[in-house]
Backbone as a chain_set.jsonl record, in Angstrom:
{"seq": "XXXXXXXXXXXXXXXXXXXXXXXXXXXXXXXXXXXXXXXXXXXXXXXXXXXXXXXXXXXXXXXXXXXXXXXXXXXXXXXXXXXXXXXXXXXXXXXXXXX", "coords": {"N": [[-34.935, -9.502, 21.532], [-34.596, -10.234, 17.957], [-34.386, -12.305, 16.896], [-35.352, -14.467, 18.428], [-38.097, -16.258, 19.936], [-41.235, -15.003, 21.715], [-42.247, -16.141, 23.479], [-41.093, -18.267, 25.104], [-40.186, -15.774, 26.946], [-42.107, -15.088, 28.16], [-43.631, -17.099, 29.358], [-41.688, -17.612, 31.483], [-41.622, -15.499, 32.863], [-44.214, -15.552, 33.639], [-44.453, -17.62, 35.428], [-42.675, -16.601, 37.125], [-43.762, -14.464, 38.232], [-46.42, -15.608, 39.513], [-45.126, -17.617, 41.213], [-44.337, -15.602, 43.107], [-46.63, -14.222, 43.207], [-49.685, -14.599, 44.996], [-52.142, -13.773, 44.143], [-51.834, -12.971, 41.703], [-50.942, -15.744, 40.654], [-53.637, -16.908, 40.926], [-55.238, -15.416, 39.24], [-53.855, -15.876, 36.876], [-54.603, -18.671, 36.384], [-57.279, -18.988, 36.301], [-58.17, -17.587, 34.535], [-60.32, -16.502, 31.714], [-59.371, -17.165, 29.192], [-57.033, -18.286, 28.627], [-56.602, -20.152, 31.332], [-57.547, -22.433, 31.484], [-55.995, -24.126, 29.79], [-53.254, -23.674, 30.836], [-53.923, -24.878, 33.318], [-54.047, -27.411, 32.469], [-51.494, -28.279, 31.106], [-49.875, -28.017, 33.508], [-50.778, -30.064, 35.176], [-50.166, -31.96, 33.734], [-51.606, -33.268, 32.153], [-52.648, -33.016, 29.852], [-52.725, -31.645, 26.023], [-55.471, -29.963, 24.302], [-55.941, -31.235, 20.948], [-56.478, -29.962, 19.023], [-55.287, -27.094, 19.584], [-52.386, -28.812, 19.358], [-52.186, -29.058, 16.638], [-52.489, -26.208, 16.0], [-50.17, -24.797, 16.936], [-48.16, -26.041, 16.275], [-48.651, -25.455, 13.136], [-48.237, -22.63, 13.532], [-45.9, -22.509, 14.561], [-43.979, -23.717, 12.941], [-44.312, -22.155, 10.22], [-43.77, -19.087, 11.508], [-40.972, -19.975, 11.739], [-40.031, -20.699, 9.65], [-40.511, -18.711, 7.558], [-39.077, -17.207, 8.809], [-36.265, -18.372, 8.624], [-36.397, -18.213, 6.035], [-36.677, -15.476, 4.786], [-35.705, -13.818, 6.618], [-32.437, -14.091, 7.264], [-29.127, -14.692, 5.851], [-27.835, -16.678, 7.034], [-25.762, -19.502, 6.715], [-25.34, -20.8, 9.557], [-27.082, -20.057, 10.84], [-29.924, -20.264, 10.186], [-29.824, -23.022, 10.222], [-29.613, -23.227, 12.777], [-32.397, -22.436, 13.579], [-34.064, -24.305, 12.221], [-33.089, -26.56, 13.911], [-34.596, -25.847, 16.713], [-37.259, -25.67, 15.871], [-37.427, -27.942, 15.39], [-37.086, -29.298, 17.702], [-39.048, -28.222, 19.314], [-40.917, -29.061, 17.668], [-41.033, -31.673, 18.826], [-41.037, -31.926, 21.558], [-44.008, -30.787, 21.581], [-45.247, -32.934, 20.56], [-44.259, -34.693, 22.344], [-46.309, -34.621, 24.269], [-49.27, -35.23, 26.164], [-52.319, -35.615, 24.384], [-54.95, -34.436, 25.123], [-58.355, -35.49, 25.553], [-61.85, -34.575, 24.78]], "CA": [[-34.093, -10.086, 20.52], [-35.023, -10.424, 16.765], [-34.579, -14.081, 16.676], [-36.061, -15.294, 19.836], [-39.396, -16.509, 20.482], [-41.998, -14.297, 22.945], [-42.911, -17.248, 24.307], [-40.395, -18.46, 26.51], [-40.312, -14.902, 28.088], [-43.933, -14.843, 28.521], [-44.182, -18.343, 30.373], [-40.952, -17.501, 32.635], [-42.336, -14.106, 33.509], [-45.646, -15.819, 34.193], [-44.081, -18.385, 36.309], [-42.038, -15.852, 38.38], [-45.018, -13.911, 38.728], [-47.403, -16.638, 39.992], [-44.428, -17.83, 42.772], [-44.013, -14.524, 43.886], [-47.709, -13.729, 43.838], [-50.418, -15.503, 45.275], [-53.159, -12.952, 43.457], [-51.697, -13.293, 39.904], [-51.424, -17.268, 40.364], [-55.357, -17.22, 40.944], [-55.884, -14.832, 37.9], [-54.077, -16.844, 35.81], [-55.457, -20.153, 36.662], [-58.88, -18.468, 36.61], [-58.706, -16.704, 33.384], [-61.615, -17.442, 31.011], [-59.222, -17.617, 27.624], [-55.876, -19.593, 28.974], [-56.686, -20.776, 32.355], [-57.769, -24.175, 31.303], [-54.737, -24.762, 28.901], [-52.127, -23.679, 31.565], [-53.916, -25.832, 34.074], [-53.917, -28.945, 31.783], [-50.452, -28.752, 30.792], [-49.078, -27.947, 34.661], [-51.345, -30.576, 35.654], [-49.667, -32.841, 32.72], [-52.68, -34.217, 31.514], [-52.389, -33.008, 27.789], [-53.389, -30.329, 25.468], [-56.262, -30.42, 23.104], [-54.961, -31.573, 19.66], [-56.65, -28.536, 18.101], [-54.138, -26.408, 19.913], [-51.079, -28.943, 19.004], [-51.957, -28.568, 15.163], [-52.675, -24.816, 15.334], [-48.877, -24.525, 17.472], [-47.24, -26.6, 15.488], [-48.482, -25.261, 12.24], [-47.755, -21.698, 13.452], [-44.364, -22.839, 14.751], [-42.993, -23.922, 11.207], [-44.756, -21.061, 9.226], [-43.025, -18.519, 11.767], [-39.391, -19.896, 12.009], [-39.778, -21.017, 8.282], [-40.456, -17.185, 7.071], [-37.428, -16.563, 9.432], [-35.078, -18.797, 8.336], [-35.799, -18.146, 4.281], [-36.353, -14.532, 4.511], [-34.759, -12.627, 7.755], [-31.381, -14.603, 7.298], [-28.719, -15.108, 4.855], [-26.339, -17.011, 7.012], [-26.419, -21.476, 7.233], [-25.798, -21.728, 11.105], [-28.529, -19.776, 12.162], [-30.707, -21.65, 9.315], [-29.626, -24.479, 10.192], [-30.134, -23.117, 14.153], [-34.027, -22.316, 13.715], [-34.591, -25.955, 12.168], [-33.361, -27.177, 15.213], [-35.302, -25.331, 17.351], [-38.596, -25.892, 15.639], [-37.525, -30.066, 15.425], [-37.184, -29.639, 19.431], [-40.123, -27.607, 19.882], [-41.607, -29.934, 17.699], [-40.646, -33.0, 19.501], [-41.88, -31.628, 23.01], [-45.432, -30.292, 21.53], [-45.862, -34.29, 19.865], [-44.841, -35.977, 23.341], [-47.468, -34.278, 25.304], [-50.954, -36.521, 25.972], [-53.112, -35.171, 23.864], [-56.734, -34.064, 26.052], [-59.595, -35.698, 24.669], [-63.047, -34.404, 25.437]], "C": [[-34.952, -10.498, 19.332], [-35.496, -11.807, 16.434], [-35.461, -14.823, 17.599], [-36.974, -15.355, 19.582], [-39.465, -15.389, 21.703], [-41.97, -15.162, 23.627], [-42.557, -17.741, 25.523], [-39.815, -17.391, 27.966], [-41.557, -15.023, 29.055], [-43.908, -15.958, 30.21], [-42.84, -18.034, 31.71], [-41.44, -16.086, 33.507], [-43.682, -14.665, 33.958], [-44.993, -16.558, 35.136], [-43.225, -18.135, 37.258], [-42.998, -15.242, 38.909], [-46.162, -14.983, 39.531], [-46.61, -17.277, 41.101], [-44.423, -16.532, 43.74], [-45.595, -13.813, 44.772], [-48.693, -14.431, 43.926], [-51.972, -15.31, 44.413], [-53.039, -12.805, 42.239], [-51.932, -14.698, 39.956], [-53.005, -17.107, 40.142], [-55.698, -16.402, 39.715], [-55.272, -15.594, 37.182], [-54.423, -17.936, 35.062], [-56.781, -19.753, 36.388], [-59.003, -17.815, 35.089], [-59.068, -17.314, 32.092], [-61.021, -17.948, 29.459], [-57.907, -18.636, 27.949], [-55.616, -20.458, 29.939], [-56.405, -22.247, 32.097], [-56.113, -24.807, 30.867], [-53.636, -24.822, 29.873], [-52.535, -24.806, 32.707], [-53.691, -27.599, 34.13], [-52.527, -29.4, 31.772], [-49.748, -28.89, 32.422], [-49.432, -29.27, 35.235], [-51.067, -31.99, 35.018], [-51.45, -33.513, 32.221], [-53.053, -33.739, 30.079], [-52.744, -31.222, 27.349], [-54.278, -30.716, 24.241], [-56.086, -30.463, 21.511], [-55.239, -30.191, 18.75], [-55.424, -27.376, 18.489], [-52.971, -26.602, 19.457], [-51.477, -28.607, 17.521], [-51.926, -26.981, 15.215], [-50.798, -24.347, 15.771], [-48.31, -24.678, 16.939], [-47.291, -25.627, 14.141], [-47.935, -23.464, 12.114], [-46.247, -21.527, 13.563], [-43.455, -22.693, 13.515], [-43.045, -22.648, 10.457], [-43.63, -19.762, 9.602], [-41.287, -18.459, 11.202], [-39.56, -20.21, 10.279], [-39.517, -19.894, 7.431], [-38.611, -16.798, 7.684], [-36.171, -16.935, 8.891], [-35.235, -18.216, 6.241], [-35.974, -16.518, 3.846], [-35.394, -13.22, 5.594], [-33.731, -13.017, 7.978], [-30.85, -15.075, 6.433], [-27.503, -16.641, 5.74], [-27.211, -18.628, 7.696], [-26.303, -21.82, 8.699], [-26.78, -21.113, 11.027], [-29.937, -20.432, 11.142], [-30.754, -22.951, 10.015], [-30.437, -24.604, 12.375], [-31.176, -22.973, 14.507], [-34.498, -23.458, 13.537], [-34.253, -26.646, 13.439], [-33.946, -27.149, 16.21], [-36.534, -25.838, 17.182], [-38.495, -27.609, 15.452], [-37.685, -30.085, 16.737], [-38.011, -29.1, 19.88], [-41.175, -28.454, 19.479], [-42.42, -31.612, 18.14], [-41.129, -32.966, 20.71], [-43.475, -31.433, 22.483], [-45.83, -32.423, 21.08], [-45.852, -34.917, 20.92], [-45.673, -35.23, 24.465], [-48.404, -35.138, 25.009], [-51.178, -35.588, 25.133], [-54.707, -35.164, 24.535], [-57.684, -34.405, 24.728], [-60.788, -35.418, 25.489], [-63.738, -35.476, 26.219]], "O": [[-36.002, -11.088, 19.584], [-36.522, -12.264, 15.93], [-36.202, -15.753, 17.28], [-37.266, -14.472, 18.776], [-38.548, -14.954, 22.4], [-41.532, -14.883, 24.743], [-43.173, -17.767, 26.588], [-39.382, -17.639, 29.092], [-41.763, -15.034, 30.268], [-44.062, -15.743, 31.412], [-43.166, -18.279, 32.872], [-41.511, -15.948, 34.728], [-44.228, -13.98, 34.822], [-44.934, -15.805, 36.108], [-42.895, -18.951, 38.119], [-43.192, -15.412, 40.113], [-46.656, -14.335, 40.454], [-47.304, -17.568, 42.075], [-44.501, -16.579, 44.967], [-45.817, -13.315, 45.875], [-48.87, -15.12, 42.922], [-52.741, -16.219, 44.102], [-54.024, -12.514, 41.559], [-52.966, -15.106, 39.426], [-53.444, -17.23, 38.999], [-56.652, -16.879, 39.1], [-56.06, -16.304, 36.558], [-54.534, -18.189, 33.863], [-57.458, -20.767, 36.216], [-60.13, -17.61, 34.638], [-58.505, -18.23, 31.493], [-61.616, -18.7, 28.687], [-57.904, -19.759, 27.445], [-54.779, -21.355, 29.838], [-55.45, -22.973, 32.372], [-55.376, -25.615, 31.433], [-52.989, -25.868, 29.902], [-51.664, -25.602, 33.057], [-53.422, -28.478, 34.948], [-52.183, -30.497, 32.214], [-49.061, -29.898, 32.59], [-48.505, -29.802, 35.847], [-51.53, -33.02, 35.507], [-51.815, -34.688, 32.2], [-53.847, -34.35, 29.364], [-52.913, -30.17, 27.967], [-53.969, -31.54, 23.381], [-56.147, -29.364, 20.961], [-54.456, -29.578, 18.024], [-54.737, -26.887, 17.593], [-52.241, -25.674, 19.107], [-50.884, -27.585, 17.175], [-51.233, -26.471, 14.335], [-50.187, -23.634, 14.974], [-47.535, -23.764, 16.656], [-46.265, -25.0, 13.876], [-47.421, -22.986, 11.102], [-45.527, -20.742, 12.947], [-42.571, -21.892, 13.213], [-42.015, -22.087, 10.081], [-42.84, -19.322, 8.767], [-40.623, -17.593, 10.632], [-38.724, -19.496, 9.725], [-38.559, -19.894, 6.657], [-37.557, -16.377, 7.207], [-35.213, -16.187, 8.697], [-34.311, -17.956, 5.47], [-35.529, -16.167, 2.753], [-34.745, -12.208, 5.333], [-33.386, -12.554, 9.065], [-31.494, -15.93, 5.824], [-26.672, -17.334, 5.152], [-28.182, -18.923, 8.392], [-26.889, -22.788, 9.185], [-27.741, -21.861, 11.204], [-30.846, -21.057, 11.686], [-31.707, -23.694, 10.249], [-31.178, -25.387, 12.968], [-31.396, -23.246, 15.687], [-35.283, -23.916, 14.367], [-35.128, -27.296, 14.011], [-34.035, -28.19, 16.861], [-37.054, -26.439, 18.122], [-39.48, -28.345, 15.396], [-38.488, -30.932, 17.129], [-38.071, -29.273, 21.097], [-42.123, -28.752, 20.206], [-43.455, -32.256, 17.967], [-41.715, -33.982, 21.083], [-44.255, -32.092, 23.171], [-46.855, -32.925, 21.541], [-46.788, -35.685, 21.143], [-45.423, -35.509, 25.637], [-48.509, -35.744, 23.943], [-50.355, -34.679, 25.018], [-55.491, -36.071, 24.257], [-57.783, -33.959, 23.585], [-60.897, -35.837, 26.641], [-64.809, -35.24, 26.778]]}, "num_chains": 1, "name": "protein.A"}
């Protein structure tokens, strides 16, 4: 879908994959570029703020392009701002991991 986020496929496809398999869980927990991050957040203990600014600021930039050039019509305008206020609202109440 045009509109949708990857994202929330990604992480449900990872998280069917990792119940189902005992040999993907361990690669993805184990792997040297997202391991850590997925273990932090499952593990609730935060995400490193460099991550929430770079998320966040990609977040807006994305849906912002979306809403002022791949759409003429005010709900779904109006339906991406909400999205990125509630995406933004979950990424702000996470801890934040400090070294």
């Amino acid at each position: 879908l045009p509109i949708l986020p990857t994202t929330p496929f990604l992480l449900l496809a990872a998280a069917c994959y990792a119940r189902s398999s005992r040999r993907f869980y361990n690669w993805l927990m184990s792997n040297r570029f997202f391991g850590e991050y997925i273990k932090n957040y499952v593990e609730r203990r935060g995400i490193p703020l460099r991550v929430k600014v770079s998320s966040l600021a990609l977040l807006w930039i994305t849906i912002g392009c979306s809403a002022a050039f791949a759409t003429d019509t005010l709900w779904l305008r109006i339906l991406l701002a909400v999205i990125a206020v509630s995406v933004t609202v979950h990424i702000l109440s996470l801890h934040t991991l400090t070294r």
